[in-house]
C-alpha positions as CSV (number, residue, x, y, z in Angstrom):
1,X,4.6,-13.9,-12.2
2,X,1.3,-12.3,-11.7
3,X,-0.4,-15.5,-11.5
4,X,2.0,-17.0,-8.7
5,X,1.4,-13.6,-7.0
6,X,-2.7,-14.0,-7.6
7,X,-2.7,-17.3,-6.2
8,X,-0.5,-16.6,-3.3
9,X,-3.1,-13.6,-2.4
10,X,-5.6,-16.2,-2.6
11,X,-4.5,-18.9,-0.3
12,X,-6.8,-19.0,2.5
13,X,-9.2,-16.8,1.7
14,X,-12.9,-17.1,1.0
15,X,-15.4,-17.1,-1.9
16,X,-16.0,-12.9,-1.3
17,X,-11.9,-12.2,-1.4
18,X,-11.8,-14.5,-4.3
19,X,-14.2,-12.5,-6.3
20,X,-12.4,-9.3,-5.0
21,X,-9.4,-10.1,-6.3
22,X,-11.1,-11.1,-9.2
23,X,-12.2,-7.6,-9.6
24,X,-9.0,-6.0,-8.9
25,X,-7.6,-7.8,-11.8
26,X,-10.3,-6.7,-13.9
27,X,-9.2,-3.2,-12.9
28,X,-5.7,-4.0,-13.9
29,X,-6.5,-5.0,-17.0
30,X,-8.8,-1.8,-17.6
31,X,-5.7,0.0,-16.5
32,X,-4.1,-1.0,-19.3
33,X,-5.5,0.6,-21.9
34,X,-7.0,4.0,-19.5
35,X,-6.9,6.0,-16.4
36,X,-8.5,5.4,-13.2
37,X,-10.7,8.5,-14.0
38,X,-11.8,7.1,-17.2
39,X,-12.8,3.8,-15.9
40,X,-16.1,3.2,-15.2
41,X,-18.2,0.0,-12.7
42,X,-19.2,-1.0,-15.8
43,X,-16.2,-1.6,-17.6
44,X,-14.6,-3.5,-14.8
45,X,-17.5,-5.7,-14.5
46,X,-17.5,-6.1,-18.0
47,X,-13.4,-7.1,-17.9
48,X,-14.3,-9.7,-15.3
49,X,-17.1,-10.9,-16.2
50,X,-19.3,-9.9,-12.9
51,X,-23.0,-7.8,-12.7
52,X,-22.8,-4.0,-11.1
53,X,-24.6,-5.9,-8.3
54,X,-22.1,-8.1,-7.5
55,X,-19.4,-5.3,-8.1
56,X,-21.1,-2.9,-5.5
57,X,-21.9,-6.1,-2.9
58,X,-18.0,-5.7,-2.4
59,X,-17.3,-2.2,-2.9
60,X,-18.7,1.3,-3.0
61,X,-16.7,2.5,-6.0
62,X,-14.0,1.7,-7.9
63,X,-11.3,3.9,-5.2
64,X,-12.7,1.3,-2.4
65,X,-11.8,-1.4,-4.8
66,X,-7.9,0.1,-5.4
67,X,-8.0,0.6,-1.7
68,X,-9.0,-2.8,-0.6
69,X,-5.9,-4.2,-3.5
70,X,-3.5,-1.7,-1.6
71,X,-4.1,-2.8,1.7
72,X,-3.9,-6.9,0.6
73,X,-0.2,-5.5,-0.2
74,X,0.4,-3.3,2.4
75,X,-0.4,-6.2,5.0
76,X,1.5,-8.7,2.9
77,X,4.7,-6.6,3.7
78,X,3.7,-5.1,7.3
79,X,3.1,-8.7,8.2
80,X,6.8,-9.2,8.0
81,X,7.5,-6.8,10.7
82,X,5.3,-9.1,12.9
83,X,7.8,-11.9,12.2
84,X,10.4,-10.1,13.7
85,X,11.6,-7.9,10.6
86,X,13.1,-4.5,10.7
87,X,11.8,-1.4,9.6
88,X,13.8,-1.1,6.8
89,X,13.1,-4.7,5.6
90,X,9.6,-4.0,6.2
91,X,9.9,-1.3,3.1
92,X,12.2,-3.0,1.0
93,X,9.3,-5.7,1.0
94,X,6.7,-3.1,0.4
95,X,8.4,-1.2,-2.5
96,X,9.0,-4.6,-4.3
97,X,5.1,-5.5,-4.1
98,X,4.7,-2.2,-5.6
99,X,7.2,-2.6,-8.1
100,X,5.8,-5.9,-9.2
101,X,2.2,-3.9,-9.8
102,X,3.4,-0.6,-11.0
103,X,0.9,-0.2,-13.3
104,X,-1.6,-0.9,-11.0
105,X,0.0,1.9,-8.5
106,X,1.1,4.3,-11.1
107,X,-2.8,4.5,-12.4
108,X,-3.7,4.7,-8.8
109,X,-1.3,7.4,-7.5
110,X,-2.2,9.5,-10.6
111,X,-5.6,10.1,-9.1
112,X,-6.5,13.1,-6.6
113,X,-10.0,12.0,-6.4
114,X,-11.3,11.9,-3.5
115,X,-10.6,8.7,-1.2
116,X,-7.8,8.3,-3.5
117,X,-4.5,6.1,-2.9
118,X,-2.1,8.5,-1.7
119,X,-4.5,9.4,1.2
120,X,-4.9,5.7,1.9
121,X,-1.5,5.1,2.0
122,X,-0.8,7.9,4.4
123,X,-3.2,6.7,6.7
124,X,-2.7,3.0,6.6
125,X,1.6,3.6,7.2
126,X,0.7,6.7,9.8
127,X,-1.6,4.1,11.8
128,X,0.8,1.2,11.3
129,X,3.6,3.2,13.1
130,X,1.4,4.6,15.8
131,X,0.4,1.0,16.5
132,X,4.0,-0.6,16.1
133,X,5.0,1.8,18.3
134,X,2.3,1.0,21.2
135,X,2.8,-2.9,20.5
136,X,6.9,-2.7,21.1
137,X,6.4,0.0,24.0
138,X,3.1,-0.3,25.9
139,X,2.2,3.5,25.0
140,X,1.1,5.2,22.4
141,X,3.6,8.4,21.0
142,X,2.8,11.8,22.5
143,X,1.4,14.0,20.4
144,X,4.5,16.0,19.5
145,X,6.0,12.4,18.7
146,X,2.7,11.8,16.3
147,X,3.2,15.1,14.7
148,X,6.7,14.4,13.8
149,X,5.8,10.4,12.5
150,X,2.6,12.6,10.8
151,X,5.5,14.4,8.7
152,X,7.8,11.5,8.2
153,X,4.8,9.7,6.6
154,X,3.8,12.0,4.5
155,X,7.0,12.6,3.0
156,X,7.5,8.9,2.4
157,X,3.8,9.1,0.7
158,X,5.4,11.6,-1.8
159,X,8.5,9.7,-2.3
160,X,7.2,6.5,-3.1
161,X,4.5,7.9,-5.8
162,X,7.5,10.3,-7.1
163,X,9.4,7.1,-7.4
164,X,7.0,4.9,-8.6
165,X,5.9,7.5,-11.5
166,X,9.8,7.5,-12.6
167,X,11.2,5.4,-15.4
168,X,14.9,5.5,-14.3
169,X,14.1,4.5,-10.8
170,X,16.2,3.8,-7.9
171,X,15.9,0.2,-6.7
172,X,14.0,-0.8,-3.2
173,X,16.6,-1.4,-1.4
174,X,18.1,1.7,-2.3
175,X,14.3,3.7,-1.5
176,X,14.6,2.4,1.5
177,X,17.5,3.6,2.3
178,X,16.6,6.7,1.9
179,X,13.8,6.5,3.7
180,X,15.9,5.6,6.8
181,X,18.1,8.2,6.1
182,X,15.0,10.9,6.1
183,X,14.0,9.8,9.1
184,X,13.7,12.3,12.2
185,X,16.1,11.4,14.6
186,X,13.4,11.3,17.5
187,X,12.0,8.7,15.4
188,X,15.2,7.1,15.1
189,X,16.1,6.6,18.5
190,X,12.3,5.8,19.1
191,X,12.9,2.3,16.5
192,X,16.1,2.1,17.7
193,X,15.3,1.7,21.5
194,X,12.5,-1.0,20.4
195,X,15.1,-2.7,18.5
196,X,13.5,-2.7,15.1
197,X,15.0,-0.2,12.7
198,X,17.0,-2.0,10.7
């Protein structure tokens, strides 16, 4: 499974994403056996078979490489919403990549290091809204509107790491529905007038 997945990330891309992925693998593997604070440049490098050189020609440290993994999933499932998705599809797709690397996202949610995973997230879905919403309307949200989708994104942050961290967990579909149902209702007629919630 993580092989298909590996070489589905890897279509089309060039030599520099190959070794990146490369590396993120490595970093999965060191995950395995320790904790994203435990792991050192070396060890990864080591677990791939790459130089510190090469490792630090593609990122600054190893929360830029968890990062740069993060977002190759994040856009896998945001790029469904291009395709004329729903909002709620859109997450279904995203908590199912994470579910396929929970090991990989449970090691990286752990972490309150600085640049860490749960700040990225936030940022990444907060932006992705702001711009969904400016691509479907012409205009950006007001700022009352960006505090409230500031809040709703947050709180999603904290329920998919609390979810992800939990053995007996609810299924994606079922997160998601959640998630819809924890949405503001300004929000709610906001996706609803643009015709994507779901």
């Amino acid at each position: 499974m993580l092989k298909k997945r590996y070489n589905y990330l890897m279509k089309d891309n060039k030599t520099s994403d190959i070794t990146k992925m490369k590396l993120a693998y490595a970093m999965r593997n060191c995950m395995e056996k320790a904790s994203v604070e435990e792991i050192t440049v070396r060890e990864i490098c080591a677990e791939g078979g790459f130089s510190r050189q090469t490792f630090y020609r593609c990122f600054s440290d190893k929360y830029d490489l968890i990062n740069w993994y993060f977002d190759r999933i994040l856009n896998e499932s945001f790029k469904q919403m291009g395709k004329g998705t729903t909002i709620r599809e859109s997450l279904v797709l995203k908590f199912q990549y994470i579910l396929q690397e929970q090991l990989f996202f449970q090691a990286g949610f752990a972490s309150d290091e600085q640049n860490n995973l749960k700040e990225h997230d936030f940022e990444r879905i907060f932006a992705f809204y702001k711009n969904l919403i400016f691509e479907k309307s012409g205009e950006y949200p007001s700022k009352s509107m960006q505090d409230v989708l500031e809040m709703y994104c947050q709180s999603s942050v904290y329920m998919t790491v609390k979810w992800i961290m939990t053995k007996k967990r609810r299924t994606p579909d079922e997160l998601a529905d959640l998630m819809m149902e924890a949405m503001p209702e300004t929000l709610v007629r906001i996706f609803a007038k643009l015709d994507i919630l779901g």
